[in-house]
Backbone as a ProteinNet text record, in pm:
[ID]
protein_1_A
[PRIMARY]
XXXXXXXXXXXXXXXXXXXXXXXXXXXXXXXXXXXXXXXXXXXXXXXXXXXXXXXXXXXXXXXXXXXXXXXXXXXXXXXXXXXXXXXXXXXXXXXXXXXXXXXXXXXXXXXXXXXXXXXXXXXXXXXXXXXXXXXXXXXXXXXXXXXXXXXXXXXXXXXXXXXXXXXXXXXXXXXXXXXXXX
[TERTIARY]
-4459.4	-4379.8	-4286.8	-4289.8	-4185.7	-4077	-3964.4	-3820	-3775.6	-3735.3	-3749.7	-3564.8	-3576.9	-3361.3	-3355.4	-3228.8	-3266.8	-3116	-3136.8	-3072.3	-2999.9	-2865.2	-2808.6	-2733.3	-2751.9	-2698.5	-2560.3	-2501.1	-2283.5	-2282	-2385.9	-2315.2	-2343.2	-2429.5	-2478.4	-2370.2	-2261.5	-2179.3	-2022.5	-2059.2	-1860.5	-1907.9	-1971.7	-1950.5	-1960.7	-2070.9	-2118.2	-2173	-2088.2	-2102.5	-2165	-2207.7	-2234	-2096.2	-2104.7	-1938.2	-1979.3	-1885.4	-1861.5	-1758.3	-1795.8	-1734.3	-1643.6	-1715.1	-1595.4	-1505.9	-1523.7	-1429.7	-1286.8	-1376.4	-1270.3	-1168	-1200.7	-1165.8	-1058.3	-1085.1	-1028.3	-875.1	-899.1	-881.4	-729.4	-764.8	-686.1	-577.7	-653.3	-592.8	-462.2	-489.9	-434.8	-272.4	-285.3	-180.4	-112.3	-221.5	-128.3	-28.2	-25.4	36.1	131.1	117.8	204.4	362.9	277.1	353.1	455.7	370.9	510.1	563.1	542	625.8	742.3	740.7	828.9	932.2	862.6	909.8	1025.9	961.1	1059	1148.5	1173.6	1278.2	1346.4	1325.9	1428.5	1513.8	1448.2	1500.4	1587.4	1592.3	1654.6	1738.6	1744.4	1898.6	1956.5	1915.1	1985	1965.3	1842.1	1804.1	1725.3	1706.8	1593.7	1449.6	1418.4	1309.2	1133.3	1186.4	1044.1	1029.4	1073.2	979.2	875.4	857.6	746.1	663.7	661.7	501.7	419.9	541.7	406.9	368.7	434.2	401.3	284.2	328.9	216	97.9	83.3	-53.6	-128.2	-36	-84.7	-119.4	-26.6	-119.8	-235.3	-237.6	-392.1	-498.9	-468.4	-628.9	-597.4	-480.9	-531.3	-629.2	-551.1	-641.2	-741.8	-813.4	-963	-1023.5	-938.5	-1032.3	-1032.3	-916.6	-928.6	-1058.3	-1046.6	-1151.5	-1288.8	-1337	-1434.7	-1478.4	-1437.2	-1495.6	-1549.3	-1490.3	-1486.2	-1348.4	-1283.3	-1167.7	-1181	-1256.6	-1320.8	-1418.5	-1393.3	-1489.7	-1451.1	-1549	-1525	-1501.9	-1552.8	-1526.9	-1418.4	-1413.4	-1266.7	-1142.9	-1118.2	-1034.5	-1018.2	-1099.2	-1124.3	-1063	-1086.3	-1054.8	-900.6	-875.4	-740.5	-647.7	-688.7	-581.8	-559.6	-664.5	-696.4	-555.6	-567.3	-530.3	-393.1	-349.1	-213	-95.6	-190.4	-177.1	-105.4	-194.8	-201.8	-97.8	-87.7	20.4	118.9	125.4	286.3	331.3	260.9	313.3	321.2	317.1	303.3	419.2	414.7	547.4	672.4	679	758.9	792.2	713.6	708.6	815.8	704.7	766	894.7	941.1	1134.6	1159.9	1137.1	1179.4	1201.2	1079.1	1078.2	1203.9	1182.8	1248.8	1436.3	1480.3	1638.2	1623.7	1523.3	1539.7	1569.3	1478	1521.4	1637.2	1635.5	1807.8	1908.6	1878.5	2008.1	2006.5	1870.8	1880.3	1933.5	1876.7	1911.4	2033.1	2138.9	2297.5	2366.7	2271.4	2299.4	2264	2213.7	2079.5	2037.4	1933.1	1832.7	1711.9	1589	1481.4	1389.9	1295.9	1239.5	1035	993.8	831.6	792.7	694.9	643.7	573.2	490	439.2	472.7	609.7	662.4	747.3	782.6	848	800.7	642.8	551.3	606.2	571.5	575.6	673.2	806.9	953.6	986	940.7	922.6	889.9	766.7	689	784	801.4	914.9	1033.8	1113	1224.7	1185.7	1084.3	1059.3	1019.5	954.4	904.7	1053.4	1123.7	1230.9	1394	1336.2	1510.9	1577.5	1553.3	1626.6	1512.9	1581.4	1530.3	1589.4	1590.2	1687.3	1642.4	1713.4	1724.7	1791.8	1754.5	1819.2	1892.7	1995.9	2045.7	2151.4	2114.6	2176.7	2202.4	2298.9	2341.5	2341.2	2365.9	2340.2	2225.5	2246.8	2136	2201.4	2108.3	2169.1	2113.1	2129.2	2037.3	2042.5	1968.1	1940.8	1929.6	1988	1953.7	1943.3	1821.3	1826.5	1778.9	1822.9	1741.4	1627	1545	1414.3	1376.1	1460.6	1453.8	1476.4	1557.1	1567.7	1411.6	1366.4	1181.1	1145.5	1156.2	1023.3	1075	1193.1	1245.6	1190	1209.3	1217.6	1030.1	923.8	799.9	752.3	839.2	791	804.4	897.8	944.7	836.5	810.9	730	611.6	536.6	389.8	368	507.5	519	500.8	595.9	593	446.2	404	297.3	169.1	128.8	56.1	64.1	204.1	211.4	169.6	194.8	127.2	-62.8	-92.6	-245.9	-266.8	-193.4	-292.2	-266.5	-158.7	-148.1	-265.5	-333.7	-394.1	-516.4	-520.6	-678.9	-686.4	-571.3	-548.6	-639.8	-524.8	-535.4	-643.4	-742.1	-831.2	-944.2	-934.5	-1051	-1048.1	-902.8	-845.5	-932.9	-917.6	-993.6	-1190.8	-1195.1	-1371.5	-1397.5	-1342.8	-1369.5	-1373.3	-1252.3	-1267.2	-1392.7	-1413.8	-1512.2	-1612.8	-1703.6	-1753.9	-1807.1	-1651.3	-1703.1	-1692.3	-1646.4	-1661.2	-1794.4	-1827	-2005.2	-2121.5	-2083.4	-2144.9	-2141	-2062.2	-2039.2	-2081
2669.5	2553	2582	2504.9	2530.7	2393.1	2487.1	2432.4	2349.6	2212.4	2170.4	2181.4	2204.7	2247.8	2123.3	2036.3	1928.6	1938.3	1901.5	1981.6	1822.6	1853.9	1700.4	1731.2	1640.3	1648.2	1634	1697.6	1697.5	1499.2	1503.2	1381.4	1234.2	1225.6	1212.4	1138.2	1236.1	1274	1201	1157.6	1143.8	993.7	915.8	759.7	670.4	718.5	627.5	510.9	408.7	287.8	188.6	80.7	-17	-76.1	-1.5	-50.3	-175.1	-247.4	-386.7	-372.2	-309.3	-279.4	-382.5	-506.6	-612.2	-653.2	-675.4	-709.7	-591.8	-447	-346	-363.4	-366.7	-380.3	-534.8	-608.5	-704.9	-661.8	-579.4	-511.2	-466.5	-369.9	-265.4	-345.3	-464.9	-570.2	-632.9	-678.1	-735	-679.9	-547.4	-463.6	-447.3	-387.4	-331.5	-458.6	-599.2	-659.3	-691.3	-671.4	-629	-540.1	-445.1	-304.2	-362.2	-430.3	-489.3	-560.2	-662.6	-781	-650.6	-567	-501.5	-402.1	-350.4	-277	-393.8	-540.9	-643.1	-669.1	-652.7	-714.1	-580.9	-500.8	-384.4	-349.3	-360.4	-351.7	-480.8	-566.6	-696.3	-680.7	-609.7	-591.8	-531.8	-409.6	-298.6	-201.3	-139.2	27.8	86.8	181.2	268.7	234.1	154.7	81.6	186.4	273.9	323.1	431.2	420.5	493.7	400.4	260.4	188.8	250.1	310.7	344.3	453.3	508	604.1	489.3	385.6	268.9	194.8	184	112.9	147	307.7	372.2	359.1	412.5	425.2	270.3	199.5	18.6	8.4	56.3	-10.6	66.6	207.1	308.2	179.4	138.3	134.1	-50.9	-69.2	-236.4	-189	-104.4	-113.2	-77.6	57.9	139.2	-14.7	-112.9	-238	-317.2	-362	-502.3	-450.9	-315.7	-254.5	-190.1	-150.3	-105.9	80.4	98.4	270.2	329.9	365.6	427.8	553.1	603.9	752.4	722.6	625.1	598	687.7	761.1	790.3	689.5	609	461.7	422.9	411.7	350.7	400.1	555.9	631.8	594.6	564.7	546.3	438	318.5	205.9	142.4	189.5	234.4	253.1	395.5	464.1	394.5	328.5	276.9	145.3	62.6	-65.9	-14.4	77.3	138.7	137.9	223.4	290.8	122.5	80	-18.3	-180.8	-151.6	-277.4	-219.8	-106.3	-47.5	-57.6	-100.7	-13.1	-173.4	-280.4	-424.3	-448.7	-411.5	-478.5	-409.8	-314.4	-258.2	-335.9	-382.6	-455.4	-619.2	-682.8	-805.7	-776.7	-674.4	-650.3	-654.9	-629	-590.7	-737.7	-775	-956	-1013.5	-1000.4	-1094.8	-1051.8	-942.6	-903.1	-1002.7	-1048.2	-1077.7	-1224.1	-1272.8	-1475.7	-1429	-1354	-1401.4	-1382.3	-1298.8	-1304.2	-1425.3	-1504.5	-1602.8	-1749	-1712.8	-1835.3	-1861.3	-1732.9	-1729.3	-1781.6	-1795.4	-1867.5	-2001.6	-2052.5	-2175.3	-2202.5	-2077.6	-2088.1	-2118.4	-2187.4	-2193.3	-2114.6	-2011.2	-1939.2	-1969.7	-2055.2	-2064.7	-1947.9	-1941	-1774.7	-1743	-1837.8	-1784.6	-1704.9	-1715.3	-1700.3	-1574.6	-1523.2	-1513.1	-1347.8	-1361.3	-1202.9	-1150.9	-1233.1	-1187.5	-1162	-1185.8	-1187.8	-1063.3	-1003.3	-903.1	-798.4	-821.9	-738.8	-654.8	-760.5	-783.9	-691.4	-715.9	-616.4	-535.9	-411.4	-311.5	-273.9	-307.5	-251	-251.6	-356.3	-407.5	-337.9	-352.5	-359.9	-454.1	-574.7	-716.5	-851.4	-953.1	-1060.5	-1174.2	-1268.1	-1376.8	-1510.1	-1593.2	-1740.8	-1859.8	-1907.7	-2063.7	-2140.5	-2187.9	-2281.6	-2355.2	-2485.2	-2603.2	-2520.9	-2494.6	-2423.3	-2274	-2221.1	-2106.4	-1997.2	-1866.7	-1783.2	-1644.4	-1670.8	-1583.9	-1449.7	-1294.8	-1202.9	-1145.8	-1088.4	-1028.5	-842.9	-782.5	-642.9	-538.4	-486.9	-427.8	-268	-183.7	-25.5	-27.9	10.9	-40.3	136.5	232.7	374.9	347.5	274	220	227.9	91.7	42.7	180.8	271.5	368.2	499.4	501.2	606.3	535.7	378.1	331.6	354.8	354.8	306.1	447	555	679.7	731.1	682.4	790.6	669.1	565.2	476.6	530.3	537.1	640.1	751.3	857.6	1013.1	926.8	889.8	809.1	750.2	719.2	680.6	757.4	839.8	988.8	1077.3	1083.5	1150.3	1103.6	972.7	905.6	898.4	872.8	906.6	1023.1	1151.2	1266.7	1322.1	1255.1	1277.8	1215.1	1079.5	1038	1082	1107.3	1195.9	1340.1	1387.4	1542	1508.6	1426	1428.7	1385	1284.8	1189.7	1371.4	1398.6	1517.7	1646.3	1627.6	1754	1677.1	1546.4	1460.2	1542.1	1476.6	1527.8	1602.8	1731.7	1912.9	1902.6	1845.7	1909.8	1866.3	1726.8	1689.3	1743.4	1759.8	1865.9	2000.3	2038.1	2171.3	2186.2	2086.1	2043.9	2028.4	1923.9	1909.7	2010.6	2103.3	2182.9	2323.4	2341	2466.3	2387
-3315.9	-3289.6	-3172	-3100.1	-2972.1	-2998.6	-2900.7	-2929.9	-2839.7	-2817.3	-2668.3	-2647.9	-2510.4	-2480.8	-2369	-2383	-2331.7	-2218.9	-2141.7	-2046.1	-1918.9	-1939.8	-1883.5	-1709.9	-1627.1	-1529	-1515.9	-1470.2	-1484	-1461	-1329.4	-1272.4	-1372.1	-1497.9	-1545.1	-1666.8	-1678.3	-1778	-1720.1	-1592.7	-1550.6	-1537.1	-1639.4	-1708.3	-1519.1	-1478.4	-1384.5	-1418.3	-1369.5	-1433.2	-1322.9	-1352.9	-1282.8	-1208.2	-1113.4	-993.6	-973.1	-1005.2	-915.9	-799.8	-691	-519.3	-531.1	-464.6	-450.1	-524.5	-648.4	-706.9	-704.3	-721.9	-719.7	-606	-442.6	-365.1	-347	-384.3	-424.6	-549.8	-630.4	-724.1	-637.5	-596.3	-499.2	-392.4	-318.2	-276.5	-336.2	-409.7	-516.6	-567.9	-624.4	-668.2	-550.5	-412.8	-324.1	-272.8	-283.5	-224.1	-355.1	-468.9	-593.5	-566.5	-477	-423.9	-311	-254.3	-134.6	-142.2	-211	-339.3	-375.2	-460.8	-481.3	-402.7	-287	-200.8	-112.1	-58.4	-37.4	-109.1	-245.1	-295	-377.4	-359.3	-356.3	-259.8	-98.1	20.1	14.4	-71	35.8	-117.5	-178.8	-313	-301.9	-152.1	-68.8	-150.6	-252	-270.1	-173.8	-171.3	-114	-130.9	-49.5	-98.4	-78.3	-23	63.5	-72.2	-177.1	-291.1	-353.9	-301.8	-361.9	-279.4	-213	-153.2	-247	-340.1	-438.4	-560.1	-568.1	-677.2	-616	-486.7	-442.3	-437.2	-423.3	-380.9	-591.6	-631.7	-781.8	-851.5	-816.5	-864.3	-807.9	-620.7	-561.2	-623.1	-717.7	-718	-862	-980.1	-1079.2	-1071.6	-1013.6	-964.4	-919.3	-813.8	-813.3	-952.7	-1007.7	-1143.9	-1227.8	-1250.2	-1347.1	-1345.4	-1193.5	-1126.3	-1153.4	-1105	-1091.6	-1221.2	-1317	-1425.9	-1376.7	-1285.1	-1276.9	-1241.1	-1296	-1193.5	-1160.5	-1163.7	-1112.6	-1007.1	-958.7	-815.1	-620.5	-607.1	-483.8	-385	-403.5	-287.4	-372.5	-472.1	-499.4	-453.1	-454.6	-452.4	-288.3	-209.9	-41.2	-48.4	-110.7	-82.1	-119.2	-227	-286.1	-167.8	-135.1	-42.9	95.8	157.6	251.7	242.7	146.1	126.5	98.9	-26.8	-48.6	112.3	221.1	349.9	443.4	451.7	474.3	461.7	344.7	269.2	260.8	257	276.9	407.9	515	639.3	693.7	634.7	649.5	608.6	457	401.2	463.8	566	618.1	770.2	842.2	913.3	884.3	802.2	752.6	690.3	606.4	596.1	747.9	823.8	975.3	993.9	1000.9	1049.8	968.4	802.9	735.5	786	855.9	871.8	1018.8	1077.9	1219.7	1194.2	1088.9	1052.5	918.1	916.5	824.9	961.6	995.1	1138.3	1210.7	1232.1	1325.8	1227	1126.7	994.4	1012.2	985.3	955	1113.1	1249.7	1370.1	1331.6	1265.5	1284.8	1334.9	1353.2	1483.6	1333.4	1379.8	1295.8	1404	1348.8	1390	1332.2	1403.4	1308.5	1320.8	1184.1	1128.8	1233.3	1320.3	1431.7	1513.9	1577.6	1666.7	1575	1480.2	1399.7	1402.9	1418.4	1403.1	1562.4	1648.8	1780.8	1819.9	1793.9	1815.5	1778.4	1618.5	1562.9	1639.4	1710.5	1742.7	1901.3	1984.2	2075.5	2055.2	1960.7	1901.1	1901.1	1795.8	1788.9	1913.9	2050.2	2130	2236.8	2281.7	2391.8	2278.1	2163.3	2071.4	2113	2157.7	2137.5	2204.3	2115.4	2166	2181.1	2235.1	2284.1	2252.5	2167.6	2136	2236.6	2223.7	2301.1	2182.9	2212.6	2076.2	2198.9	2224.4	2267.2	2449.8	2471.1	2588.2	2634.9	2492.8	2499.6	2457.7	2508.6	2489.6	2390.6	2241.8	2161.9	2142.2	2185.1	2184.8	2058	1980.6	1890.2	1920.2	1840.1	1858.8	1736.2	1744.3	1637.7	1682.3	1551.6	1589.6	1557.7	1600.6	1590.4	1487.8	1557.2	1462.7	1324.5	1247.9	1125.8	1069.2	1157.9	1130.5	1096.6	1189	1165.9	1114.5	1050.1	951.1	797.2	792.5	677.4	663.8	763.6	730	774.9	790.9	772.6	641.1	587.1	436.1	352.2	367	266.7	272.7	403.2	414.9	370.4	362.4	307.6	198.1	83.3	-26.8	-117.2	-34.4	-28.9	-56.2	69.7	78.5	-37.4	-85.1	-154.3	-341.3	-364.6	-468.7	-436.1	-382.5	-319.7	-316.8	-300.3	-328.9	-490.6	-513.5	-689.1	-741.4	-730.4	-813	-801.4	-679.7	-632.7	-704	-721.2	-774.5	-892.8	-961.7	-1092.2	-1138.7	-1079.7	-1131	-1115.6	-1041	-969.6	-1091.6	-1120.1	-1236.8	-1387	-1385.2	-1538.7	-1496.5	-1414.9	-1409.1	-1436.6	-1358.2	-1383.1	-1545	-1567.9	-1700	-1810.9	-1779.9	-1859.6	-1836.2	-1696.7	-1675.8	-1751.1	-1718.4	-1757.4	-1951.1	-1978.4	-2152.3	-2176.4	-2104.8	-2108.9	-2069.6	-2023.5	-1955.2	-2069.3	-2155.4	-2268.7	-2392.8
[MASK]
++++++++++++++++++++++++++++++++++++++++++++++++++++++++++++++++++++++++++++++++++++++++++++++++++++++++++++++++++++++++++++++++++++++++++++++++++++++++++++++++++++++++++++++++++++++

């Protein structure tokens, strides 16, 4: 009588599922603009707002792992970080914008959102920009070093929630792995 030894592939074992991509990605979407929803309205209650960037990175991996039905996805973990990277370094921007129409608001200047990005954009590159209101010409000035201290420590912030979850998600496998494997 022979004995049959039945013998399983690791990859086999780490619950490869039928990914639904888009939705995950959508998924990741989703939270990360969760993340800057929050990162805006911490900054504008006057805390330290640039620690949402490790909240942010850890909602976008858990919204893809939700939408998608894997959270141990290599494309997820890509797509995650990508979007995390991304929506943080936006919502850092738009605080920029949103201090430029409260300054012009408290003039009553009306500023359309159109004009509103580009004006933005203007400041950070010139550090001022100039309004018309009836006769006069009102300049605006801002440190534009602020911008990129505040959307440097949010990206460290950030980076640094993204290589935790990658650590850790990578530290879950091994182990199952090597559980399955003894």
């Amino acid at each position: 009588m022979e004995q049959q030894t039945e013998h399983y592939n690791p990859a086999e074992l780490t619950n490869e599922k039928n990914e639904r991509v888009a939705l995950g990605l959508l998924g990741a979407l989703l939270f990360s603009l969760a993340g800057a929803a929050l990162y805006l309205i911490l900054r504008k209650v006057g805390y330290i707002a640039s620690i949402t960037g490790l909240a942010t990175a850890y909602i976008s991996f858990f919204g893809y792992g939700l939408f998608s039905g894997n959270k141990e996805s290599k494309k997820g973990m890509i797509a995650a970080a990508v979007f995390a990277v991304l929506i943080t370094a936006i919502s850092c921007f738009v605080a920029f914008g949103w201090d430029l129409y409260a300054a012009a608001k408290a003039d009553d200047i009306v500023i359309p959102f159109s004009q509103l990005l580009t004006d933005t954009i203007e400041l950070l590159k010139n550090r001022q920009v100039s309004y018309i209101k009836g006769i006069y010409e009102i300049t605006y000035s801002m440190d534009s070093a602020n911008f990129y201290k505040d959307l440097g420590m949010s990206l460290l912030f950030c980076g640094l929630g993204i290589f935790g979850f990658i650590r850790s998600t990578n530290h879950k496998v091994r182990a199952r792995e090597d559980g399955a494997q003894q």
